[in-house]
N, CA, C, O and CB atoms as a CASP TS submission, in Angstrom:
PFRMAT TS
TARGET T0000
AUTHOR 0000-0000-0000
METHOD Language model
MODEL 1
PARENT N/A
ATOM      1  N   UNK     1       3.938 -17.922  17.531  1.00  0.00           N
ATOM      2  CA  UNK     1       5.033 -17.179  16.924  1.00  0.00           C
ATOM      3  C   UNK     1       6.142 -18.155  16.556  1.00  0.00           C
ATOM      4  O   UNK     1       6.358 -19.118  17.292  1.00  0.00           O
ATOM      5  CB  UNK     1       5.561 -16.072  17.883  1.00  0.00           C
ATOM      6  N   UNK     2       6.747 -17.982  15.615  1.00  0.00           N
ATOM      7  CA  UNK     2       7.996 -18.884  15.119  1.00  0.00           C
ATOM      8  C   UNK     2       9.135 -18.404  16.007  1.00  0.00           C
ATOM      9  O   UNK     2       9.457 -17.236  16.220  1.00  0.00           O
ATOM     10  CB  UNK     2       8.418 -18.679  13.410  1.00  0.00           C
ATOM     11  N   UNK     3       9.784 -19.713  16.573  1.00  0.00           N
ATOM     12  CA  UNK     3      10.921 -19.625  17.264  1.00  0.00           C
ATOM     13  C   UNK     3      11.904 -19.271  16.745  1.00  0.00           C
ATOM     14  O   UNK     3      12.579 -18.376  17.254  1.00  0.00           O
ATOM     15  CB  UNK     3      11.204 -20.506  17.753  1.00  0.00           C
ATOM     16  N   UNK     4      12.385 -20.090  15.177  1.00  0.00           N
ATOM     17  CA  UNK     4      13.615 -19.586  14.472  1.00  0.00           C
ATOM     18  C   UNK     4      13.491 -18.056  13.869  1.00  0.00           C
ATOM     19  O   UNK     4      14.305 -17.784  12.988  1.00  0.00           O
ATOM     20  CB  UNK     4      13.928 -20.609  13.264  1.00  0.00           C
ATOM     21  N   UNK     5      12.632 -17.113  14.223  1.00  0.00           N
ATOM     22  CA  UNK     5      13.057 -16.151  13.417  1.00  0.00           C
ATOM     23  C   UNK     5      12.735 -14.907  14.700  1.00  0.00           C
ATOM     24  O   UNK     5      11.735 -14.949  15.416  1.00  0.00           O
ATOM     25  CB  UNK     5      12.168 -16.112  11.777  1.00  0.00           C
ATOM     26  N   UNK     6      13.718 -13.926  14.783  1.00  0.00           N
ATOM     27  CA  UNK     6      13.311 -12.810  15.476  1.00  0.00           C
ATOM     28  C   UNK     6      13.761 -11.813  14.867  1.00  0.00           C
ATOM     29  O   UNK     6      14.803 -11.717  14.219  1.00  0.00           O
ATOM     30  CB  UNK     6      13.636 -12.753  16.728  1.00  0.00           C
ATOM     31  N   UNK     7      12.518 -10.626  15.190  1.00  0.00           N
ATOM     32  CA  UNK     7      12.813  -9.472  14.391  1.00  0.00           C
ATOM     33  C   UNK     7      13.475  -8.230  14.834  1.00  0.00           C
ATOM     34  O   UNK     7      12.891  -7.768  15.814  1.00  0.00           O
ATOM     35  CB  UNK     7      11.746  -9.103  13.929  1.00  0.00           C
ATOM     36  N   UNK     8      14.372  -7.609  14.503  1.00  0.00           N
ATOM     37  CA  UNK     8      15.408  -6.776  14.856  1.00  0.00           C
ATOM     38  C   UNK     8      14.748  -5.750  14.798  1.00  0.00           C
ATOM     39  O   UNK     8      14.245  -5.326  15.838  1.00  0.00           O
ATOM     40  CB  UNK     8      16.592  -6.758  14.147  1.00  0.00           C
ATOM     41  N   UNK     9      14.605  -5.226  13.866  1.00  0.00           N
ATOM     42  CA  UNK     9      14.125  -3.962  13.371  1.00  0.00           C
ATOM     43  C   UNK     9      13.564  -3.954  12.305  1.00  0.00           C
ATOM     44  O   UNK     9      13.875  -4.650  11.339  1.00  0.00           O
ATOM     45  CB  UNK     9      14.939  -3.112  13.254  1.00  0.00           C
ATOM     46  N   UNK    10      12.426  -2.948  12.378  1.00  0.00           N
ATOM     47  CA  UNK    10      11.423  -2.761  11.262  1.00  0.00           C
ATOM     48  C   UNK    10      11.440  -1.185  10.854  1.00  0.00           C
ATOM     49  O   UNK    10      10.453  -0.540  11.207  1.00  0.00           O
ATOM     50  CB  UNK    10       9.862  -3.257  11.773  1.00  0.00           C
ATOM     51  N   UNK    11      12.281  -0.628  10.273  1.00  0.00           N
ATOM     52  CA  UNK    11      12.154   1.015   9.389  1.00  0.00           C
ATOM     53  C   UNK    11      11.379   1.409   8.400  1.00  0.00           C
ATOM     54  O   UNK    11      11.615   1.274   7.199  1.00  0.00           O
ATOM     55  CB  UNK    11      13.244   1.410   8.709  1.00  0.00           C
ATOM     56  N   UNK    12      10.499   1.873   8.868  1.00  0.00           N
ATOM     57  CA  UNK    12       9.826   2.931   7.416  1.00  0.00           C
ATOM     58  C   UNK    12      10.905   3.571   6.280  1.00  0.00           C
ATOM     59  O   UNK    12      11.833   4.329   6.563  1.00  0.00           O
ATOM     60  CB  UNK    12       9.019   4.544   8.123  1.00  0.00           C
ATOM     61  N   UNK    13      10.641   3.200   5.249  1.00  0.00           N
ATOM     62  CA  UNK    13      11.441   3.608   3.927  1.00  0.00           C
ATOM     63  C   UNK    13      10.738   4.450   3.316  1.00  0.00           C
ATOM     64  O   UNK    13      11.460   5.252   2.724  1.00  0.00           O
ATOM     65  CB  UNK    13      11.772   2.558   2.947  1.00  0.00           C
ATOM     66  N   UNK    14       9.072   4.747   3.112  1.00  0.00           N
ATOM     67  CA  UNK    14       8.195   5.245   2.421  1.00  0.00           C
ATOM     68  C   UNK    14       7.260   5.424   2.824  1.00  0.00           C
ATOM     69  O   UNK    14       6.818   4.470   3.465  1.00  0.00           O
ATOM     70  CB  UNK    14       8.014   4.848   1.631  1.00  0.00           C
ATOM     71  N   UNK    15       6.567   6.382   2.767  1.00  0.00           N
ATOM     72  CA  UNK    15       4.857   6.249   3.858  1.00  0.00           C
ATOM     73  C   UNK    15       4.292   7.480   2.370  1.00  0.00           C
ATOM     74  O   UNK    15       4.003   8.610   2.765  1.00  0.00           O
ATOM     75  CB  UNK    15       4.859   7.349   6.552  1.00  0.00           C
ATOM     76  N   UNK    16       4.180   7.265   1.020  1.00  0.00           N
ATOM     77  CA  UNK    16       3.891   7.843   0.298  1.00  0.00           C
ATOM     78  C   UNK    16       2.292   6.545   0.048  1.00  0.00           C
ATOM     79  O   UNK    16       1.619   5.927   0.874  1.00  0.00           O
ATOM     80  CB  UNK    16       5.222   8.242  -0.734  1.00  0.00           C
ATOM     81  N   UNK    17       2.256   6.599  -1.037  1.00  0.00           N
ATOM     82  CA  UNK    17       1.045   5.766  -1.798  1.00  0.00           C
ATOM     83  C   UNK    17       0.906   4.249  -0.988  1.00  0.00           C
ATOM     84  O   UNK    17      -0.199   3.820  -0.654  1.00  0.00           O
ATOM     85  CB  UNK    17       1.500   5.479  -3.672  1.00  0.00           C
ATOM     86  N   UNK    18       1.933   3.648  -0.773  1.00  0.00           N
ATOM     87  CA  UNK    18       1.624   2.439   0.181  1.00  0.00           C
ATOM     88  C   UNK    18       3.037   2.900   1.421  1.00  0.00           C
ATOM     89  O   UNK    18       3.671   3.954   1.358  1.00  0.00           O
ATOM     90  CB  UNK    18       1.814   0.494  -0.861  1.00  0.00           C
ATOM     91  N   UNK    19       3.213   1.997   2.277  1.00  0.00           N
ATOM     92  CA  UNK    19       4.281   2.198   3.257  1.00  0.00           C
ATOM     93  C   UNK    19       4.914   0.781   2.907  1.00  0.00           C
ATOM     94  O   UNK    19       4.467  -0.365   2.855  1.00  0.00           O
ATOM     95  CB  UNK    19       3.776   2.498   4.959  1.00  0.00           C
ATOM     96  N   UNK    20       6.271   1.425   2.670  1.00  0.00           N
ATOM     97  CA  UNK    20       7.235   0.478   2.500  1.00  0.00           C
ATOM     98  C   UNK    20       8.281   0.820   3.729  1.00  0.00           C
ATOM     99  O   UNK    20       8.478   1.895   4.296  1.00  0.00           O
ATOM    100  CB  UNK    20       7.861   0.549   0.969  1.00  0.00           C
ATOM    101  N   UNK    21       9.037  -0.815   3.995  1.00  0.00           N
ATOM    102  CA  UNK    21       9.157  -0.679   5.470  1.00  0.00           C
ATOM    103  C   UNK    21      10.718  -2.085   5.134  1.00  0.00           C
ATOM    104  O   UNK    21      10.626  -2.994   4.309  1.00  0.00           O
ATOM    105  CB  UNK    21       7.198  -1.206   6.711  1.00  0.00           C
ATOM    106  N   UNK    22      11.583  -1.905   5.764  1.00  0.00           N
ATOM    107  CA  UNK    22      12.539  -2.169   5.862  1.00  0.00           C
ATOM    108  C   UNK    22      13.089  -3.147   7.062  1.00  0.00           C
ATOM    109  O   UNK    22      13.844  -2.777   7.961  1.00  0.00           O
ATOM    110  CB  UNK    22      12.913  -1.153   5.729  1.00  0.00           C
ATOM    111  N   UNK    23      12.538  -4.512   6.888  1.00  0.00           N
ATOM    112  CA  UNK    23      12.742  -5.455   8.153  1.00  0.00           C
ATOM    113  C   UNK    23      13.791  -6.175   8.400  1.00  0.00           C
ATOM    114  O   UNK    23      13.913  -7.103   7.601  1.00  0.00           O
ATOM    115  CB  UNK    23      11.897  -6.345   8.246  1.00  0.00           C
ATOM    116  N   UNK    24      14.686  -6.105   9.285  1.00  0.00           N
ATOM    117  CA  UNK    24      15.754  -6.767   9.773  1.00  0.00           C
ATOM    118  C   UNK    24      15.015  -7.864  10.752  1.00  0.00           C
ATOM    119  O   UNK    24      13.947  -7.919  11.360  1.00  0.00           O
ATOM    120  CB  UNK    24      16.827  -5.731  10.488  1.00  0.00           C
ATOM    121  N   UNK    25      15.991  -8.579  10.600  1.00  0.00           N
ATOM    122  CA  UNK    25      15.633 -10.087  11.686  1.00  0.00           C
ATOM    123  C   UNK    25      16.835 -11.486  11.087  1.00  0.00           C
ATOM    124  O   UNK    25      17.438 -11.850  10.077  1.00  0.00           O
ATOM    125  CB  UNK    25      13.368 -10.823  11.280  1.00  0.00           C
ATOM    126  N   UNK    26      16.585 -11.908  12.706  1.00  0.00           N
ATOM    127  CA  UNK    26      17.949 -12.857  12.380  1.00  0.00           C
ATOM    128  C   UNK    26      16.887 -14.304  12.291  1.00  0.00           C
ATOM    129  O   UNK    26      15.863 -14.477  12.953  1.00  0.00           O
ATOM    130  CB  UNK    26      19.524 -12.886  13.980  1.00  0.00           C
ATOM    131  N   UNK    27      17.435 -15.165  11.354  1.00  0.00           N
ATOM    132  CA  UNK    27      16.366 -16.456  11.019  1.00  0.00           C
ATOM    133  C   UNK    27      17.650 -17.587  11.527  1.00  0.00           C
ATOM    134  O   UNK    27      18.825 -17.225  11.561  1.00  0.00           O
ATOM    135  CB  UNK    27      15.667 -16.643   8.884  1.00  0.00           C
ATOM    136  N   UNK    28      17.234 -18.907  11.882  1.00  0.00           N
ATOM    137  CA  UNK    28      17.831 -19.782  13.024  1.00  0.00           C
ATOM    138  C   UNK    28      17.837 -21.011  12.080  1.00  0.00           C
ATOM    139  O   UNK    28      16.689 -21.385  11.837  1.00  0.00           O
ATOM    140  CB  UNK    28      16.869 -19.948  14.609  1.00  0.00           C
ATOM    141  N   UNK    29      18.884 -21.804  11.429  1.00  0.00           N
ATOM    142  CA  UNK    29      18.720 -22.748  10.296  1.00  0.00           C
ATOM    143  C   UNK    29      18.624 -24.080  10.985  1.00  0.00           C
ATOM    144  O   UNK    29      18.582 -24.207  12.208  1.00  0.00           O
ATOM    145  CB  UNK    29      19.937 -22.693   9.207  1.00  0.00           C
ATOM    146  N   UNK    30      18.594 -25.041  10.135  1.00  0.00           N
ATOM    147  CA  UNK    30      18.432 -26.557  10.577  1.00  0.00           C
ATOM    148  C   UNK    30      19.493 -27.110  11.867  1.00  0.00           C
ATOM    149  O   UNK    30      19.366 -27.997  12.711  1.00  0.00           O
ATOM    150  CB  UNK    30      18.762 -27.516   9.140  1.00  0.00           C
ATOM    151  N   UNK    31      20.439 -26.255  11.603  1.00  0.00           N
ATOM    152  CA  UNK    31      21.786 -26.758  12.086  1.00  0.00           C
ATOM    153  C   UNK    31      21.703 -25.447  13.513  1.00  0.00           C
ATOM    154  O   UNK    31      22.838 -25.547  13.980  1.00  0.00           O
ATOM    155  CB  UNK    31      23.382 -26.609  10.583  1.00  0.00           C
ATOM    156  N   UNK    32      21.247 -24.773  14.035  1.00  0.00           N
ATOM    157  CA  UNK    32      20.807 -24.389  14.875  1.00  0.00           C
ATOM    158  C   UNK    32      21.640 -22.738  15.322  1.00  0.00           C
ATOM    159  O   UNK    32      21.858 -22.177  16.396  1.00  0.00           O
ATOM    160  CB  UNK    32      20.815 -25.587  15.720  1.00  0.00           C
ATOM    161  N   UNK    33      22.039 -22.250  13.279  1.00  0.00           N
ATOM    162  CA  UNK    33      22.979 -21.207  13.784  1.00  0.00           C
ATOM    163  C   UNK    33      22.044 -20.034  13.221  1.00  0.00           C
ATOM    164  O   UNK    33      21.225 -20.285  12.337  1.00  0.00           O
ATOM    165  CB  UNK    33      24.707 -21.282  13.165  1.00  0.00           C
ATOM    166  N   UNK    34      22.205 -18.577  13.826  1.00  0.00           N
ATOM    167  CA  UNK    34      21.406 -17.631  13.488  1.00  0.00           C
ATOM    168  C   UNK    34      22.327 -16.529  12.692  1.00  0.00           C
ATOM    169  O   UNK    34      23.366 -16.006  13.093  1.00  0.00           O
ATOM    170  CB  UNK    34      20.677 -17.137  14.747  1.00  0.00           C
ATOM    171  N   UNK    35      21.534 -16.296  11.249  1.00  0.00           N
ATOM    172  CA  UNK    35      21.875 -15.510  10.349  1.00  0.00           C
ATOM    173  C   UNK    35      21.110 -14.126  10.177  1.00  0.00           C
ATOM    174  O   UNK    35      19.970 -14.266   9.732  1.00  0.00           O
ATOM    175  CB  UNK    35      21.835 -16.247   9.306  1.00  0.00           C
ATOM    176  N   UNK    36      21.528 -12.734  10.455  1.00  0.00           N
ATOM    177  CA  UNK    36      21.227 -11.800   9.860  1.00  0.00           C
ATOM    178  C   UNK    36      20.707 -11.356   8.637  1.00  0.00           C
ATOM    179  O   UNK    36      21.584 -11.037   7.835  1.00  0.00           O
ATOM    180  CB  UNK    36      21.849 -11.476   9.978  1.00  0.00           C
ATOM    181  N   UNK    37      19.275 -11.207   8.152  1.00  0.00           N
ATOM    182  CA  UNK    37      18.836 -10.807   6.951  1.00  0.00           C
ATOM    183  C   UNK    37      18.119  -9.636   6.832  1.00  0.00           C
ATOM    184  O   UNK    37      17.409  -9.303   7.780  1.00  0.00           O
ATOM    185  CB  UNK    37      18.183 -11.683   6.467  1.00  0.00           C
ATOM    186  N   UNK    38      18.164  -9.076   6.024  1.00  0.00           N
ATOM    187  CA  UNK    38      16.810  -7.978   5.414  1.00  0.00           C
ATOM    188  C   UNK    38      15.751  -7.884   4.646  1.00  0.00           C
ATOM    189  O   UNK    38      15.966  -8.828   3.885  1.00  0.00           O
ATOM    190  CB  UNK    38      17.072  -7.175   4.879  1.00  0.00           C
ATOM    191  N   UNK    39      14.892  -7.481   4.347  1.00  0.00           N
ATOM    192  CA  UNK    39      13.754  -7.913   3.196  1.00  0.00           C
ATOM    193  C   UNK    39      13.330  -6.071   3.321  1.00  0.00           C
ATOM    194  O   UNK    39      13.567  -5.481   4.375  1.00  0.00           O
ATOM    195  CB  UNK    39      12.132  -9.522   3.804  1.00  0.00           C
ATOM    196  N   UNK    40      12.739  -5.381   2.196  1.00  0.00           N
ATOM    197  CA  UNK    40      11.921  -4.465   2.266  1.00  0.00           C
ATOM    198  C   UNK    40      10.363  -5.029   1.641  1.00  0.00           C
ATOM    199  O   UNK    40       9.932  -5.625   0.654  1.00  0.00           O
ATOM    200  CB  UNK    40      12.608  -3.277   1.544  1.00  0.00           C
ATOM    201  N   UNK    41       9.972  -4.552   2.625  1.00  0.00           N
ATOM    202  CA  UNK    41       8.279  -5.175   1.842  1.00  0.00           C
ATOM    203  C   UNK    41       7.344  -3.788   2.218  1.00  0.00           C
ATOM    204  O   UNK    41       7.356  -2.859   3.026  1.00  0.00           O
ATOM    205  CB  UNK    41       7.325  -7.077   2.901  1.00  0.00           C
ATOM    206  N   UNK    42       6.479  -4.327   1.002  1.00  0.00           N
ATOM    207  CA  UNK    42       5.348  -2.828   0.969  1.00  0.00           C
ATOM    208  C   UNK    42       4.125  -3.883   1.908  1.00  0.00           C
ATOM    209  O   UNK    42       3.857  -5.080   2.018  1.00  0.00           O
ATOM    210  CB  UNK    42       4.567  -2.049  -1.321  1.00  0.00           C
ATOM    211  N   UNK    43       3.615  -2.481   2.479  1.00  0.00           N
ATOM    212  CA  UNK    43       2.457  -2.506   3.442  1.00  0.00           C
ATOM    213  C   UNK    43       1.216  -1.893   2.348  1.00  0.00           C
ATOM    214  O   UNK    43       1.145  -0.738   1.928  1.00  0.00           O
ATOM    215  CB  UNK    43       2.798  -1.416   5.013  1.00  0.00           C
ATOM    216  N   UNK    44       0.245  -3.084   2.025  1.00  0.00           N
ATOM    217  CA  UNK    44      -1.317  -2.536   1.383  1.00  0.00           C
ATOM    218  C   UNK    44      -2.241  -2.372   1.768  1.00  0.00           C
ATOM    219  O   UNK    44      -3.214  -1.968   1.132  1.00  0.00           O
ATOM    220  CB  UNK    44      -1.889  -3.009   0.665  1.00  0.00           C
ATOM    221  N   UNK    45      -2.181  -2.745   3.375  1.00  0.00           N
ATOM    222  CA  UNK    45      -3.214  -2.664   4.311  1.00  0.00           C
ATOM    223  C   UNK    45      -3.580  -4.295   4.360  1.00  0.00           C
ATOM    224  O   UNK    45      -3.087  -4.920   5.299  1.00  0.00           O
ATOM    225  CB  UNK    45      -4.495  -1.567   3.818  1.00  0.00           C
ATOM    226  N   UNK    46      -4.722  -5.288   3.052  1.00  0.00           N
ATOM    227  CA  UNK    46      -5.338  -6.090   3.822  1.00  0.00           C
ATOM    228  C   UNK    46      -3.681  -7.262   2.952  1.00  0.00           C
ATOM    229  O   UNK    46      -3.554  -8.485   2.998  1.00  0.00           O
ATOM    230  CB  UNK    46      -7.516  -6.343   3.535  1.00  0.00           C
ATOM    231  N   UNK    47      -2.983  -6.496   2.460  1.00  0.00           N
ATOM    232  CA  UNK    47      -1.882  -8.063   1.967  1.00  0.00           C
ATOM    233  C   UNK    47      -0.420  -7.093   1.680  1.00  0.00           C
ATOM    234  O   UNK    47      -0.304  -5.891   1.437  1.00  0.00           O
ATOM    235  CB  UNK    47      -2.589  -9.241  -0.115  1.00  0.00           C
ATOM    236  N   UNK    48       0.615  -8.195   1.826  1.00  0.00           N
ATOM    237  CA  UNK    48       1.812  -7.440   1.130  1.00  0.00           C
ATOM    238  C   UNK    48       3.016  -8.564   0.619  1.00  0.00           C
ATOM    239  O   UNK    48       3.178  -9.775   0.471  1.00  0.00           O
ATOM    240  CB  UNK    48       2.522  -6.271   2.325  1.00  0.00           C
ATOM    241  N   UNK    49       3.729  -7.264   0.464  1.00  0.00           N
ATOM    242  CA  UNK    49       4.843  -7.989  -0.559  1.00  0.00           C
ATOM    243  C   UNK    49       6.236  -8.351  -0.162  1.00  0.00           C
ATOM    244  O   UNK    49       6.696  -7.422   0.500  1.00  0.00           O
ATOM    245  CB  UNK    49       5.106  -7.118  -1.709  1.00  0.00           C
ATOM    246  N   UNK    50       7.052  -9.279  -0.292  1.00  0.00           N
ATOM    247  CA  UNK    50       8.193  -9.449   0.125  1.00  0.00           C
ATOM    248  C   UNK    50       9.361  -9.695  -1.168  1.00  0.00           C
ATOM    249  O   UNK    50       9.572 -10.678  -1.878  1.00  0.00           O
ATOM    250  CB  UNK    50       8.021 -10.555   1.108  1.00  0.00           C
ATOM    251  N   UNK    51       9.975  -8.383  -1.115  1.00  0.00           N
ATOM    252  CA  UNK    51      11.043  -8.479  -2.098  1.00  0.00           C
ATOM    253  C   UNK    51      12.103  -9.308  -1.593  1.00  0.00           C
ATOM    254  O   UNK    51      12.762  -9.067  -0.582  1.00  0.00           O
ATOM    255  CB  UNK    51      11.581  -7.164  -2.474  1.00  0.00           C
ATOM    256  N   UNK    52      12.283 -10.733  -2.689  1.00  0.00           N
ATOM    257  CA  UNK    52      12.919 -11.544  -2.240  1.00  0.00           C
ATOM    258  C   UNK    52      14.401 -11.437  -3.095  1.00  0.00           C
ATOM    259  O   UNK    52      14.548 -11.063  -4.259  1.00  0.00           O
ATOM    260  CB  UNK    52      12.102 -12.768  -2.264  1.00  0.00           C
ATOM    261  N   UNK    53      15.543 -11.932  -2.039  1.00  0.00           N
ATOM    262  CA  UNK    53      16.775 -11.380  -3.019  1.00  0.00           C
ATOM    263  C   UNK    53      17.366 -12.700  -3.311  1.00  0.00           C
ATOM    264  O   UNK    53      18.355 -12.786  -4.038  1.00  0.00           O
ATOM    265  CB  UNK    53      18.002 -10.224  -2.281  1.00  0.00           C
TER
END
């Protein structure tokens, strides 16, 4: 498991045609400080997607 990143929370946004899901987690930079982010990514079963901002 990666040390710099832990995950906060993971919310279902959609559970229609694929499940889209709403992940919080704080990621840990070079300099050793931890930042709060979000991503929503769809669930396809064998791959998925990460909407990057």
């Amino acid at each position: 498991m990666n040390e710099n990143i832990k995950i906060l929370e993971t919310k279902v946004l959609s559970d229609n045609w694929y499940t889209l899901n709403k992940v919080t987690y704080e990621h840990r930079d070079k300099q050793g400080n931890w930042t709060t982010q979000s991503r929503e990514a769809y669930d396809r079963g064998n791959g998925a997607t990460i909407d990057r901002k």
